[in-house]
MIKE-804833 format. One record per residue (C-alpha): residue number from 0; x, y, z. Coordinates in Angstrom, 2 decimals. Example, Ala and Ser with C-alpha at 12.3 -4.5 7.8 and 13.67 -1.06 7.14 Angstrom:
<rs>
 num       X       Y       Z
   0   12.30   -4.50    7.80
   1   13.67   -1.06    7.14
</rs>
This chain:
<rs>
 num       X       Y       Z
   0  198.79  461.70   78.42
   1  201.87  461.28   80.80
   2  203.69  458.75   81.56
   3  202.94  457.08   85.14
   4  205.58  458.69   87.52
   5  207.78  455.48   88.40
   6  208.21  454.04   84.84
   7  209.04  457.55   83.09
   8  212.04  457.52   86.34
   9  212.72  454.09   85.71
  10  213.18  454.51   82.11
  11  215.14  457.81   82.11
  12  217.92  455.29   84.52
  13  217.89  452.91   82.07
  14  218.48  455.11   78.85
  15  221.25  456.85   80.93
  16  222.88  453.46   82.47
  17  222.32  452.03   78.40
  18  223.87  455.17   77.32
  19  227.37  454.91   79.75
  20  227.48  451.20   79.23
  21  227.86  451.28   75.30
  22  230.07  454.65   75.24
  23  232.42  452.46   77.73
  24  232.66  449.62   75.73
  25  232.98  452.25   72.32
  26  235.78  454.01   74.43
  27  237.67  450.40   75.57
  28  237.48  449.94   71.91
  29  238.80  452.68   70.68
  30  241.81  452.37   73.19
  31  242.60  449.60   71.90
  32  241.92  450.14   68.33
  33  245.62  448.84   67.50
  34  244.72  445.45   69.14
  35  241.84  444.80   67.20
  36  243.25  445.75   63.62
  37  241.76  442.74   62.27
  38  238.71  444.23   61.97
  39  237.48  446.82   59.82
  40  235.59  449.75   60.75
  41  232.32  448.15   59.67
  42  233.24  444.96   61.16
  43  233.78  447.01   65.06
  44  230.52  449.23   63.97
  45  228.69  445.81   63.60
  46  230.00  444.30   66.80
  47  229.74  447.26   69.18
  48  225.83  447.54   68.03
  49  225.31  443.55   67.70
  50  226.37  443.70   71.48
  51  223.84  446.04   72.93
  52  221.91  443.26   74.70
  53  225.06  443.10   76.78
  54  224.62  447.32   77.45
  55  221.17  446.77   78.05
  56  221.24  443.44   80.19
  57  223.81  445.67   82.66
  58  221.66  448.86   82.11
  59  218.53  446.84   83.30
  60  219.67  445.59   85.92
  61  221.87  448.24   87.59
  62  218.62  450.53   86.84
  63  216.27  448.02   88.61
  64  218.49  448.15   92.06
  65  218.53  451.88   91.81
  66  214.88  451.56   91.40
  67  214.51  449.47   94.54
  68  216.49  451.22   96.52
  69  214.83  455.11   95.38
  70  211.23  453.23   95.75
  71  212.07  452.03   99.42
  72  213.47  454.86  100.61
  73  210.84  456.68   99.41
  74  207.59  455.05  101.03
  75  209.39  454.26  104.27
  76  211.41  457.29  105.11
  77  209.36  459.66  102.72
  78  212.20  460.79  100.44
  79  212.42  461.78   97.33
  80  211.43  459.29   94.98
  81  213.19  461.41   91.77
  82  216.27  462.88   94.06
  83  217.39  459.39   95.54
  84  216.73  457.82   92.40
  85  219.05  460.26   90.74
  86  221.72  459.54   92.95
  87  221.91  456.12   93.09
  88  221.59  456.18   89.16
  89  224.68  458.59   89.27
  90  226.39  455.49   91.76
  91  225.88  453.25   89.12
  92  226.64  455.25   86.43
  93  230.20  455.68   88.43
  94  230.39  451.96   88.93
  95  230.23  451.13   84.88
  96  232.76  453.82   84.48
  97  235.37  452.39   86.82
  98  234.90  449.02   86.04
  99  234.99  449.85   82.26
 100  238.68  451.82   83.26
 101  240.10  448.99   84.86
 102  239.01  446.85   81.79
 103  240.81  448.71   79.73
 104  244.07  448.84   81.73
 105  243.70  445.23   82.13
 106  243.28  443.82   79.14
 107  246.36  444.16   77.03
 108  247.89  441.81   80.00
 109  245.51  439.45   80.24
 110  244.32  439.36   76.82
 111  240.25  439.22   78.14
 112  237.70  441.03   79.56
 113  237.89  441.52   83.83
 114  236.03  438.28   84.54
 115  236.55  436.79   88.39
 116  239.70  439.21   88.73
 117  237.21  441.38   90.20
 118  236.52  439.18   93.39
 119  239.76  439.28   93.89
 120  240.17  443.49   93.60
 121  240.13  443.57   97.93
 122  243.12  441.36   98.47
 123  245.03  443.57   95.90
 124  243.37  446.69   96.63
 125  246.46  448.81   97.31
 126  248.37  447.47   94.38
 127  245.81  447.83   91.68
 128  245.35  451.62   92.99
 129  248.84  452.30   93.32
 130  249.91  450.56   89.37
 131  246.60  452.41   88.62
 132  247.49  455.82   89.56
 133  251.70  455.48   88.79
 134  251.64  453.73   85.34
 135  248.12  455.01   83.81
 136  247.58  458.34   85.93
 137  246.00  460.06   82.42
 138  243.71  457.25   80.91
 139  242.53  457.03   85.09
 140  242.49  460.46   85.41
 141  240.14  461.11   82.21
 142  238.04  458.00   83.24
 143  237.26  459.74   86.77
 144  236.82  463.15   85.08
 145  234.09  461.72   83.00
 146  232.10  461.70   86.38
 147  231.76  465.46   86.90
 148  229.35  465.98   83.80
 149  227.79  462.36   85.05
 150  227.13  464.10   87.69
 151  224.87  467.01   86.33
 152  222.89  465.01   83.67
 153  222.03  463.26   86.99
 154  220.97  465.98   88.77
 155  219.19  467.54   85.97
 156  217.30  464.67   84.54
 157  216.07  463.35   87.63
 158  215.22  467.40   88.98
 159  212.50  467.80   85.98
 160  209.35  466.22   86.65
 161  206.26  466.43   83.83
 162  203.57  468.61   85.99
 163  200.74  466.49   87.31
 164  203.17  463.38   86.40
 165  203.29  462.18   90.12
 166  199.29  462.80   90.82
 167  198.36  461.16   87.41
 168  200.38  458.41   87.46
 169  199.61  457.09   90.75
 170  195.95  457.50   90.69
 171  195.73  455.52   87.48
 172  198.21  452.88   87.94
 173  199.04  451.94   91.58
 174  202.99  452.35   92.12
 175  203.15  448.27   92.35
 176  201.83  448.15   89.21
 177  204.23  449.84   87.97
 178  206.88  448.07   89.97
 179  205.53  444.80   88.23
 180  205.78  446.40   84.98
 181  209.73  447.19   85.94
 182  210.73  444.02   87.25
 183  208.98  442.03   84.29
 184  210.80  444.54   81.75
 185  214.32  444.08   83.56
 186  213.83  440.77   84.15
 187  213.47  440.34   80.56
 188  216.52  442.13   79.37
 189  218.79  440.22   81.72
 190  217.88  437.66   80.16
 191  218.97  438.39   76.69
 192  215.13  437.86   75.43
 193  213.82  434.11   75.66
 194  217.62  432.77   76.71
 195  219.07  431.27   79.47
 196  218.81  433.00   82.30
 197  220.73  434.95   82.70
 198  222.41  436.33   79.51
 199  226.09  434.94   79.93
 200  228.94  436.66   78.63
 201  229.74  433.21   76.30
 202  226.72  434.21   74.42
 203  229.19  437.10   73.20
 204  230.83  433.96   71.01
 205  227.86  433.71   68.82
 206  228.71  436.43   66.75
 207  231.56  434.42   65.13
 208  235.07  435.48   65.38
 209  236.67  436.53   68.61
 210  237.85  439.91   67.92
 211  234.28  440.32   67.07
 212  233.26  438.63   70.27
 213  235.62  440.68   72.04
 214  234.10  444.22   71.23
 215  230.33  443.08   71.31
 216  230.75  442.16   75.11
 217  230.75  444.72   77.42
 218  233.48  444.14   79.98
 219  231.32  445.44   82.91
 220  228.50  443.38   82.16
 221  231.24  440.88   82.16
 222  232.89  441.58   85.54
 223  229.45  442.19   87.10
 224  228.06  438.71   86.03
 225  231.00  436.99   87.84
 226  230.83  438.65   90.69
 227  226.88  438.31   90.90
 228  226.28  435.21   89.75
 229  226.92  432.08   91.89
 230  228.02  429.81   88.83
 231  230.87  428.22   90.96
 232  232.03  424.84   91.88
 233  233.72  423.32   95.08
 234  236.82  420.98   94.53
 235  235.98  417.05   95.72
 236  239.50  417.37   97.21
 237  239.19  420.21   99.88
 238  242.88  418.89  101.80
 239  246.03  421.02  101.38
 240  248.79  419.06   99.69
 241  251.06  417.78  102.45
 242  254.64  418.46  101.84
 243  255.05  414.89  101.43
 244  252.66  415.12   98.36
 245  254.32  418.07   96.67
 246  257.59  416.79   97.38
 247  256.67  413.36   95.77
 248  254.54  415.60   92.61
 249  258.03  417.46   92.09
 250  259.86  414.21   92.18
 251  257.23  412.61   89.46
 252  257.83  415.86   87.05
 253  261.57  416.41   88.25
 254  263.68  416.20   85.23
 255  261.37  415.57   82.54
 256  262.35  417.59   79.12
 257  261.16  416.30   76.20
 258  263.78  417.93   73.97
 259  261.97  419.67   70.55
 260  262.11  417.72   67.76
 261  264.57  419.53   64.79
 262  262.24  423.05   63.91
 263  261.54  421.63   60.52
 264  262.27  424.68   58.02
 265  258.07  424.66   57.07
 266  255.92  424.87   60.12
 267  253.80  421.78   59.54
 268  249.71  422.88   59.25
 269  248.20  420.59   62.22
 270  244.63  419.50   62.56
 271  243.07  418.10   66.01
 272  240.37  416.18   65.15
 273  238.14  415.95   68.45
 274  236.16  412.57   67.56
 275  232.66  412.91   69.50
 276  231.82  410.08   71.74
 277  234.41  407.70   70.56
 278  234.60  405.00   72.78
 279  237.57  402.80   72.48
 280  235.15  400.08   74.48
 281  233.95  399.55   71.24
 282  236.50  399.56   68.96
 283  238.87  396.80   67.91
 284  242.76  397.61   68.85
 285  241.43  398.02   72.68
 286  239.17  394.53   72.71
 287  236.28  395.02   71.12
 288  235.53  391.66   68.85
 289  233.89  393.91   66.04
 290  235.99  395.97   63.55
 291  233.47  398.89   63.71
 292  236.30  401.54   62.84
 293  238.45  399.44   59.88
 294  239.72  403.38   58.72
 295  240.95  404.41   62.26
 296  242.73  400.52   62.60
 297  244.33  400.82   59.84
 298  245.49  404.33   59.86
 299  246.28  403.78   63.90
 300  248.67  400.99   62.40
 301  250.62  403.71   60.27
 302  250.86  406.67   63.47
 303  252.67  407.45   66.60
 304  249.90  406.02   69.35
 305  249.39  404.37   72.78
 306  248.36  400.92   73.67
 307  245.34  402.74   75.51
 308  244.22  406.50   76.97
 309  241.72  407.15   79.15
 310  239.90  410.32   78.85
 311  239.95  413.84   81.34
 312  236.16  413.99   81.72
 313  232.49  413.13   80.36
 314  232.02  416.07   78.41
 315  233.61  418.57   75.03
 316  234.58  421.12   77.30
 317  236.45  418.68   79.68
 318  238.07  416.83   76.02
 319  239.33  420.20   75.12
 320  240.43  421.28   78.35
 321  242.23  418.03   78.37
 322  243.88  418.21   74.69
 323  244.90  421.74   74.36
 324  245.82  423.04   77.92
 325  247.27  419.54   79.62
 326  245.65  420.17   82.63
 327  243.62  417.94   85.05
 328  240.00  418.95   84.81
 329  238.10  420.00   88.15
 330  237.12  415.94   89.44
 331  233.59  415.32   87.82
 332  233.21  418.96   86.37
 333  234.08  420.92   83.12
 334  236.36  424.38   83.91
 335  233.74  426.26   81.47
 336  230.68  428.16   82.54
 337  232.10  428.58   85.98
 338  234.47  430.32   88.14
 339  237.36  428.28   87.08
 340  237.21  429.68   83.31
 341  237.81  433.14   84.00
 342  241.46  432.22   85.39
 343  245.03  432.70   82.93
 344  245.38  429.64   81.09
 345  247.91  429.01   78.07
 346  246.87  426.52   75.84
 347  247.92  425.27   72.66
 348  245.49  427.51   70.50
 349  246.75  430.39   72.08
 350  250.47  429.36   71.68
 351  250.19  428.28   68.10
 352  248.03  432.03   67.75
 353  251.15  433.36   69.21
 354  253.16  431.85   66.27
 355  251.53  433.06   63.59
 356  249.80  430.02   63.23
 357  245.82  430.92   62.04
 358  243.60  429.30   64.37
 359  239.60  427.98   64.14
 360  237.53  425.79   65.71
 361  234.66  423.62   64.15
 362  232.01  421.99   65.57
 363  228.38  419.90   63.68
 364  226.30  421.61   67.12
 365  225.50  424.91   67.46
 366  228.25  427.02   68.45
 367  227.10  427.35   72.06
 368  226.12  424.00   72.71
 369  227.58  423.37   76.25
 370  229.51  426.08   75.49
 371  231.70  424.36   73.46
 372  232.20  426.87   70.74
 373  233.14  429.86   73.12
 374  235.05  427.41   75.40
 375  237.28  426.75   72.48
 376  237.71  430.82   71.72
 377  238.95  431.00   75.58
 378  241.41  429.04   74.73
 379  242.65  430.67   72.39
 380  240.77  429.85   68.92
 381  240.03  433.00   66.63
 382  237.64  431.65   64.93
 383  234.76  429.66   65.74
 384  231.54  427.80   63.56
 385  228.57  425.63   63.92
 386  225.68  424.31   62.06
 387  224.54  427.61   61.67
 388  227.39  428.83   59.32
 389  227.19  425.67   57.01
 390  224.65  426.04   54.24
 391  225.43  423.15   52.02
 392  224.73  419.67   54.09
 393  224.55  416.47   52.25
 394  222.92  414.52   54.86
 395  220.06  415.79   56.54
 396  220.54  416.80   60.21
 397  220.70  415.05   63.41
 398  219.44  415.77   66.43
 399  222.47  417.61   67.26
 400  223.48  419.13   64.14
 401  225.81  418.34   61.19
 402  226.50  414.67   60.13
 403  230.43  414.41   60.19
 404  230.99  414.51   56.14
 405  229.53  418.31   56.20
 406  231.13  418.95   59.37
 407  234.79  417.72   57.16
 408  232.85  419.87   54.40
 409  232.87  422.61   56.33
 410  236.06  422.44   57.84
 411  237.80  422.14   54.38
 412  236.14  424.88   52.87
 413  237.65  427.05   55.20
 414  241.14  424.97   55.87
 415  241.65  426.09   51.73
 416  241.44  429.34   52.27
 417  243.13  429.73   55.62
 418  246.60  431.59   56.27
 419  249.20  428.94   56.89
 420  250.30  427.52   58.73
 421  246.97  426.53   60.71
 422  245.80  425.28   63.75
 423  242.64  423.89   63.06
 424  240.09  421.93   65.66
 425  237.22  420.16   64.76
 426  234.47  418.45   66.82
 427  232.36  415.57   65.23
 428  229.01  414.94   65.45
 429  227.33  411.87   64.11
 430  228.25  409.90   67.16
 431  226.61  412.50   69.78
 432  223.42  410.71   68.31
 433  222.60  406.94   67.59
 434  220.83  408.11   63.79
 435  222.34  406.57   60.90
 436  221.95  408.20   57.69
 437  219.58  406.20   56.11
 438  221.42  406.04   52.90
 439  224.57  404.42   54.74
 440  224.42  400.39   55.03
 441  224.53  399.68   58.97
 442  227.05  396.93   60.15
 443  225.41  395.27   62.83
 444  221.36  394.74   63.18
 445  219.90  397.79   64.05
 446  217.58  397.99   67.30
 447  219.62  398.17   70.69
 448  221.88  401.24   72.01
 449  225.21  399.41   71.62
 450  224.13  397.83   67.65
 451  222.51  401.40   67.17
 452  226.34  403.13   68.24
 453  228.05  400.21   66.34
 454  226.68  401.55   63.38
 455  226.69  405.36   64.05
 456  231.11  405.06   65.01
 457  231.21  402.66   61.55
 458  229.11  405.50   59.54
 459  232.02  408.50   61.05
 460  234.83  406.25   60.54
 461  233.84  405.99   56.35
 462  233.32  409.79   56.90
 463  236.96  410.37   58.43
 464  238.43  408.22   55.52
 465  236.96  410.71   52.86
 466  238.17  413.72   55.05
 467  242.22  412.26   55.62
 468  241.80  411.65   51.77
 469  241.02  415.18   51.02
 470  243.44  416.55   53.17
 471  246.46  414.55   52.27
 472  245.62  414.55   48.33
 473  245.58  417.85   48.49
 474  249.60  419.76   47.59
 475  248.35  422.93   49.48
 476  247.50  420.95   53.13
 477  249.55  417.52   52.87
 478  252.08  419.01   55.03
 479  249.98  418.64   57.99
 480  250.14  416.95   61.59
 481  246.85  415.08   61.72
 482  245.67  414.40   65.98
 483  242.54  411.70   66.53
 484  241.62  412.04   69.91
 485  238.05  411.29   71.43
 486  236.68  414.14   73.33
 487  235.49  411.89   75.74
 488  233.82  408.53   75.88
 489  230.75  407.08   74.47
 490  228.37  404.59   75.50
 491  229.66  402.50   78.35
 492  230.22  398.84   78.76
 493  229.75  397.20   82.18
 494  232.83  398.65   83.73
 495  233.56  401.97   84.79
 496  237.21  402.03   82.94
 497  234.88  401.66   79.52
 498  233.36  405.53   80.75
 499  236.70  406.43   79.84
 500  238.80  404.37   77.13
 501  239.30  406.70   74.19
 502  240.37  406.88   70.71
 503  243.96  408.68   69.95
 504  246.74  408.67   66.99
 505  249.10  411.42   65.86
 506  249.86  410.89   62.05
 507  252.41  412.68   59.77
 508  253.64  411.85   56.46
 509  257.05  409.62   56.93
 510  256.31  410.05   60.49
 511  257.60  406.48   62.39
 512  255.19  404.15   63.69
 513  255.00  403.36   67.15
 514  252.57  402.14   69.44
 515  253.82  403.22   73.11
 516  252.85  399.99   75.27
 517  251.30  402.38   77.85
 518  248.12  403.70   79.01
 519  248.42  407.58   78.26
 520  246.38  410.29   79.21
 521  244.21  412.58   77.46
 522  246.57  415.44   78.75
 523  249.46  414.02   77.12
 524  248.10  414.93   73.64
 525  249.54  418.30   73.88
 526  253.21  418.09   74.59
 527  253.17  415.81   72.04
 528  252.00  418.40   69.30
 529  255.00  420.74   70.49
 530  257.61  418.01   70.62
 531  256.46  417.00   67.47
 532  256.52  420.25   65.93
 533  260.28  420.89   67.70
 534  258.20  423.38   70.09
 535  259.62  423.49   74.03
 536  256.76  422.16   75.80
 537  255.57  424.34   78.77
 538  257.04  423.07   82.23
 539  252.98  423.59   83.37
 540  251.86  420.98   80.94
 541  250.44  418.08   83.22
 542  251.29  415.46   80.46
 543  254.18  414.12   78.70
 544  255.04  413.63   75.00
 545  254.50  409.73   74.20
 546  256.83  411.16   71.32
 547  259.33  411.50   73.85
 548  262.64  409.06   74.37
 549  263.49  409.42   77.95
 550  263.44  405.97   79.11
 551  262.41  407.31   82.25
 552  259.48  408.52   80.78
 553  256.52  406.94   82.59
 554  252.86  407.84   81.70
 555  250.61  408.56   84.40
 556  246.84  407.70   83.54
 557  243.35  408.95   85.63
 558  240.07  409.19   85.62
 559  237.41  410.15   88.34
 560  233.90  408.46   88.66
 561  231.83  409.00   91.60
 562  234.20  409.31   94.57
 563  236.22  406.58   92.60
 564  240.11  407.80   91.24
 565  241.47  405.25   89.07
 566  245.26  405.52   88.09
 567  247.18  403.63   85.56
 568  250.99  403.09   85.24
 569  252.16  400.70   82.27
 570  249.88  397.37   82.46
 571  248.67  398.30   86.28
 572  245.39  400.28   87.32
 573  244.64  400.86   91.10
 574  241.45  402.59   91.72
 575  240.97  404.71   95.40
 576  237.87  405.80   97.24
 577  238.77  409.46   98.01
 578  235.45  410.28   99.34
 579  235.06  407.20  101.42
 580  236.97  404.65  103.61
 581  236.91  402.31  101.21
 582  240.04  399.92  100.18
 583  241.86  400.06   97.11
 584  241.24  397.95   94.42
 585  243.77  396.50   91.95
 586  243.60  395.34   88.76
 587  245.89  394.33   85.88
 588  245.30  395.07   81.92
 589  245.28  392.70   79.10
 590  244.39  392.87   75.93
 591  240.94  393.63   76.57
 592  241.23  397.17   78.18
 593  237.98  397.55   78.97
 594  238.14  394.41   81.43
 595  241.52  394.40   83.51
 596  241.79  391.31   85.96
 597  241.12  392.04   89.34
 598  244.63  391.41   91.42
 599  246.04  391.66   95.04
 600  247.11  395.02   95.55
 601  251.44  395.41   96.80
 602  253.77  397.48   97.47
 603  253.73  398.96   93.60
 604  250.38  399.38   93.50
 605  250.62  401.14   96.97
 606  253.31  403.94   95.32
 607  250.79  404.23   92.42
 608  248.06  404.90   95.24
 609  250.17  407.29   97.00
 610  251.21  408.94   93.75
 611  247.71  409.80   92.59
 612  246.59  411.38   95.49
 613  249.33  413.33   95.48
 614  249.32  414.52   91.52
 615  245.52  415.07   92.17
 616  245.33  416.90   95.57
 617  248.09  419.40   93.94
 618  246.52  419.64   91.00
 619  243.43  420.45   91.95
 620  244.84  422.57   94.37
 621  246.50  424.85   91.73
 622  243.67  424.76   89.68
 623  240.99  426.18   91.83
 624  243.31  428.72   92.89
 625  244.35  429.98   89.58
 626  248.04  429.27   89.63
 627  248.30  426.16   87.50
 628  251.14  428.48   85.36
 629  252.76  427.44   88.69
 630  252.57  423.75   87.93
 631  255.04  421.82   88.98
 632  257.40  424.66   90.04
 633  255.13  425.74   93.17
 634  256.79  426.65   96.55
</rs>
């Protein structure tokens, strides 16, 4: 019995398309075989098969426009259904190949796989061809010869027709059946199987490891989905930056050099504990009457801190943005999972990578939750693991994944045999979820949200203890640079500055206390790793060391809420409407943070007013255009 006419054509354009998609990705591999000499033949062998959903999620879909196009063509203008299909099935073919070329010219520059660079390929059209043709005429040239015999198996596969095929097929199964049966199938593999739809390239991160990750994706599939898919977001800030704002932005930033600490003669190990959903709100140095977090007090008492930071966002992505890049995050959005992730940024995984330092990033969710776990590997983590890749809990699960002691468990298991130095990030997890071990005494009565968090932040601050203890008592790790910072938030109280108060210390043995009397932001954490760790902190860092002894130091300190910009300077906050007419409102802080007074605004609070806007508009400015490198040096 033969096939029905349309789905043997429709299936000889996807096993081609299938075919040229995984021999790209083989041959971007292979090209860069020296780049990826962390992995073992196997290990590549695995990755470039593990990835074929990727080949087949581009095959599928490039073979379903081909089919639409052939089928159309055909019942309206009469042509033929095999011929046109073979042509536009050679188009695509040609398509995979060149985008597959420029990936591989690309990437040893940009370190990742064309993403959004290829929305850009008009406005640089004569460039790229002439850099192209001038500095890699023979890989181009043997990418573009690759088309002639492209050509052929074109013209002969889609020539050869079973006899009868056509007459059989169509009067058993009407050609819209078969259409339905197409559509379903491609539909299907675009979406990776039951998974989001569609498949997105971050999936790639669930392998584990991101060399791994690196050679499962294919880079067309990755270039194709940004271009196709409207993932994007709008700044709230659409205004150019006056040349009042960037000259008062340059003035902020102008002179600023927190001179590296002495390069001590062992790179210190450092370990940037991301504490999930700690809310300072309720925790005792920032006002709250309870001592839910007596390990955290204690050890805050014996680090290099802040009176008070407020957080860069709501969510993991926006925390780690945040910490490890110093940036401002998009107002109200996360730069992962859209446009804005597929720009250049250097963060501090990536610089410490650059070092020698090894590099993972652990997390009690599931890799991809949020896509936190492949966020992290953007920014330059090797390494990445979840619930999935611990097999030894001690409590049972929550909702979310891993209670924080097997989250430490895991963490350590690896941290002892990692290269050092390390760079090593972990995300909690018992506070994403109000569920108390039930073997752990609570503190408060159990019953409400805020008793029911009480006891969740008391239950991870017991598990922290055992983890510093573990990692200090042991020789191999005690030289290490130990970072608590809340990735954002948790619960809030009833004021919107509580959204945003967050836990932060940076300890180090013989390190000297200090508690800054300033309100820092979460995007100082990172020059204060490299100053600490005598490391010249990049001029694009939007933060400054609190390490730091320039007395002219001053912290700047924001959040964004629902139109609402709040900005804090020493013991001041002044909160702006920039998406309404609505007056500013002053307030100043005691010592409960999470309830400033409400004051009459003046001429300081007026500068802080002016000088929020301005860090804001141009910050936002260079972020959703991809040159925050520029940052503060632009024109």
């Amino acid at each position: 019995m033969h096939m029905p006419r349309y789905l043997a054509a429709f299936l000889k354009a996807l096993l081609l398309l299938f075919f040229v998609a995984f021999l790209g990705k083989t041959a971007f591999f292979l090209y860069h075989r020296e780049l990826f000499d962390r992995l073992s033949d196997s290990g590549a062998l695995y990755a470039l098969i593990w990835g074929y959903r990727f080949d087949l999620a581009l095959a599928a879909a490039l073979a379903l426009v081909a089919f639409f196009g052939a089928y159309l063509l055909h019942r309206l203008l009469r042509l033929s259904f095999e011929r046109t299909l073979g042509w536009l099935t050679f188009a695509a073919c040609a398509l995979v190949v060149v985008i597959h070329g420029a990936d591989a010219l690309y990437y040893p520059e940009a370190g990742r796989h064309l993403g959004y660079e290829l929305k850009e390929w008009y406005n640089s059209r004569d460039a790229l061809a002439s850099t192209a043709f001038h500095s890699y005429l023979l890989p181009v040239s043997l990418y573009l010869l690759t088309l002639i015999p492209l050509f052929f198996i074109c013209r002969r596969v889609f020539a050869w027709r079973p006899a009868g095929a056509g007459t059989h097929g169509i009067r058993r199964f009407a050609p819209e059946l078969q259409l339905l049966t197409v559509v379903i199938f491609s539909v299907f593999a675009v979406r990776g199987g039951f998974q989001q739809v569609p498949l997105e390239p971050l999936h790639a991160q669930e392998i584990g490891g991101f060399y791994k990750a690196t050679v499962a994706l294919d880079g067309a599939y990755n270039a194709l989905f940004s271009v196709m898919t409207p993932y994007s977001i709008s700044p709230v800030l659409k205004k150019t930056p006056t040349a009042q704002q960037v000259a008062l932005v340059k003035q902020m930033f102008q002179g600023y050099h927190a001179a590296p600490l002495t390069d001590p003669k062992t790179p210190p190990n450092v370990v940037v504990v991301l504490l999930e959903s700690w809310s300072g709100a309720y925790m005792k140095p920032y006002g709250y009457p309870i001592e839910t977090t007596p390990f955290f007090d204690q050890l805050r008492m014996k680090s290099l801190t802040t009176r008070g930071m407020f957080s860069g966002g709501h969510r993991t992505t926006e925390g780690l943005f945040a910490t490890m890049c110093s940036g401002q995050n998009p107002l109200g959005e996360t730069v992962a999972q859209n446009q804005l992730q597929d720009y250049h940024y250097d963060c501090l995984p990536q610089m410490m990578r650059k070092r020698g330092y090894y590099t993972a990033f652990f997390q009690g969710t599931k890799k991809n939750t949020s896509g936190t776990g492949a966020f992290a590997q953007m920014l330059g983590f090797t390494d990445s693991y979840g619930v999935s890749d611990w097999s030894h809990p001690r409590y049972p699960l929550n909702s979310w994944g891993l209670q924080d002691p097997d989250v430490y468990d895991m963490a350590l298991a690896h941290i002892k045999k990692a290269k050092r130095p390390f760079f090593i990030g972990i995300n909690s997890d018992s506070t994403h979820d109000l569920e108390l071990p039930p073997s752990f005494p609570p503190l408060v009565t159990p019953g409400t949200q805020a008793n029911d968090y009480v006891n969740v932040l008391h239950f991870a601050d017991a598990s922290l203890r055992q983890f510093v203890h573990e990692l200090y008592s042991n020789p191999a790790t005690a030289n290490t640079l130990l970072v608590l910072v809340s990735d954002h938030a948790g619960p809030a109280l009833d004021t919107p500055y509580s959204q945003y108060l967050i836990a932060f210390l940076t300890y180090y043995p013989g390190i000297k206390p200090a508690i800054v009397p300033e309100i820092a932001a979460q995007r100082d954490v990172g020059p204060t790793i490299t100053h600490l760790l005598g490391i010249k902190t990049p001029p694009w860092f939007m933060g400054r060391a609190i390490s730091a002894s320039d007395p002219g130091s001053v912290h700047y300190a924001d959040y964004y809420v629902e139109g609402d910009l709040g900005w804090a300077e020493g013991n001041r906050l002044v909160v702006q409407s920039i998406t309404a007419h609505n007056p500013d409102r002053c307030y100043r802080f005691g010592d409960d943070l999470t309830h400033p007074t409400p004051a009459t605004c003046d001429a300081t609070d007026q500068g802080m007013a002016q000088r929020a806007l301005a860090f804001t508009t141009v910050a936002q400015r260079e972020l959703f255009t991809g040159h925050i490198s520029d940052f503060p040096q632009f024109p």
